[in-house]
C-alpha positions in Angstrom: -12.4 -68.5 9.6 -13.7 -65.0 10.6 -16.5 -63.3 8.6 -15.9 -60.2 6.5 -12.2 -60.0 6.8 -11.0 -59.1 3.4 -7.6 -58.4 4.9 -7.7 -54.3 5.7 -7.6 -54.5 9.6 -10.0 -54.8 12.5 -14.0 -55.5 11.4 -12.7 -54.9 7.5 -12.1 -51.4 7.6 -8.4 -50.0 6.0 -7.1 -46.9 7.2 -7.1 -44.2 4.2 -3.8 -42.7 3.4 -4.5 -39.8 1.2 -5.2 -36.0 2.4 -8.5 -34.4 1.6 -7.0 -31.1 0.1 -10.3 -29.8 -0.8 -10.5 -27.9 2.8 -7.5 -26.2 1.8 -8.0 -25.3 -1.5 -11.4 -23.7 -0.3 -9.5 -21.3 2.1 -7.1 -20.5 -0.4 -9.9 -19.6 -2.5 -10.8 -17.1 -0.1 -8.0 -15.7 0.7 -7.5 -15.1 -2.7 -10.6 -12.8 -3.2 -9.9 -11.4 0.4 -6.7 -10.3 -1.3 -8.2 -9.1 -4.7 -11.0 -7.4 -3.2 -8.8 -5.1 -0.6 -5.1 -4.6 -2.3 -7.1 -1.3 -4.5 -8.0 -0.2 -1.6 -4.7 0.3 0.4 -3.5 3.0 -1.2 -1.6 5.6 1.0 -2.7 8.6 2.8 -5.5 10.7 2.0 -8.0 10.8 -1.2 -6.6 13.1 -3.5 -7.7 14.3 -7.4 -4.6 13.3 -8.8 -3.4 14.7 -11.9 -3.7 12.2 -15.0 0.1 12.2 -16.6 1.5 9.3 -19.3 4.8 8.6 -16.5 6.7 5.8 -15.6 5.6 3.9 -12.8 7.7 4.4 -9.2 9.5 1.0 -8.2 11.3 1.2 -5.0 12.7 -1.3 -2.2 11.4 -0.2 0.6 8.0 1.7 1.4 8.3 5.8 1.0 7.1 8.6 2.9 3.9 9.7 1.0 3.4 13.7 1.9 -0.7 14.4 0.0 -1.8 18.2 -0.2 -5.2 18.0 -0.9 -7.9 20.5 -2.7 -9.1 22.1 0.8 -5.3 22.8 1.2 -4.8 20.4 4.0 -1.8 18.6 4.5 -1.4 15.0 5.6 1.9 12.6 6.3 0.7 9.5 4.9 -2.7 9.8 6.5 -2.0 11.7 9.1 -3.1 15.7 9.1 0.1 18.1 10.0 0.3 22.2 9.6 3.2 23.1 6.7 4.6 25.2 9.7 5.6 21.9 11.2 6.0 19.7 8.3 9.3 19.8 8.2 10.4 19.0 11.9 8.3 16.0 11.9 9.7 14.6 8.3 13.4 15.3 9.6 12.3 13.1 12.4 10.9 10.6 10.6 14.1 10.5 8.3 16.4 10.2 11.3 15.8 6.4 11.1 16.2 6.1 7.6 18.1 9.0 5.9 17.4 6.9 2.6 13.8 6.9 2.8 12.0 8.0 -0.5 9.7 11.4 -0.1 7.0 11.6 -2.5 4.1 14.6 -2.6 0.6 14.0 -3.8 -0.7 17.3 -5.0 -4.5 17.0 -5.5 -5.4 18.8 -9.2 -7.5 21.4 -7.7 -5.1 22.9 -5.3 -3.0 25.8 -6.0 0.3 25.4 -7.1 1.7 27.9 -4.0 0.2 25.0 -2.0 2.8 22.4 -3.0 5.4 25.1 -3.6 5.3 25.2 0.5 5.3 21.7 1.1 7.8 21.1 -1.2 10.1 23.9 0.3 9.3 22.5 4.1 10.6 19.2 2.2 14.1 20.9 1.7 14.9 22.9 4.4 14.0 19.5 6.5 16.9 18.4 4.4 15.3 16.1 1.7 17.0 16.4 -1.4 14.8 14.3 -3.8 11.3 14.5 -4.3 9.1 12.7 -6.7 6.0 14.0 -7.8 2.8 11.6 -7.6 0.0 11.2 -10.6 -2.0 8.6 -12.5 -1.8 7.3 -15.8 -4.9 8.6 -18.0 -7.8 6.7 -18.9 -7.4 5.2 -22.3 -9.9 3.8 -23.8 
């Protein structure tokens, strides 16, 4: 008769059979706030003062070609500064690949509405016939 064997294996130790899922639950809780803490933050392109308009939201399938004008006049393809003159060469290249792609233009409030007017005209003789026009919703309170 052997001592302390109660049956579960060598020296009365049973091998445990369930997974510890508190590891993982712990990483997924940080991932979590990872997430929360940086999706406001990616918005695209530059900062810009938008205008506060009640609109419908955008909802598209695939990720569009943000154009932002901001108050100092500059102008920036998604965050990426680029003179008017040229604006239009480098968005017909852009749209070789996809000839679908959405264009949308963030005017900042502040900046003069000739400003846009010339991005928005680079925008069509680059051969982009629809544009959509970026703002936020207002604060309500």
């Amino acid at each position: 008769m052997s001592m302390g064997s109660s049956g579960g294996g060598r020296d009365g130790y049973s091998s445990m059979s369930d997974i510890n899922v508190t590891p993982m639950v712990d990483i997924m809780l940080v991932l979590l706030i990872i997430f929360m803490v940086t999706a406001p933050l990616m918005t695209q392109g530059v900062e810009v003062d938008l205008p506060q308009e009640d609109s419908q939201a955008i909802s598209t399938d695939t990720e569009p070609l943000v154009i932002s004008v901001r108050a100092d006049r500059m102008t920036y393809i998604e965050d990426k500064a680029v003179e008017v003159a040229v604006l239009g060469d480098k968005v017909r290249g852009i749209r070789l690949a996809n000839p679908k792609l959405p264009v949308y233009v963030r005017g900042d409030k502040a900046v003069e509405y000739g400003a846009v007017m010339k991005v928005m005209a680079a925008l069509q003789n680059a051969g982009v016939d629809h544009v959509g026009l970026i703002t936020e919703l207002p604060d309500t309170l």
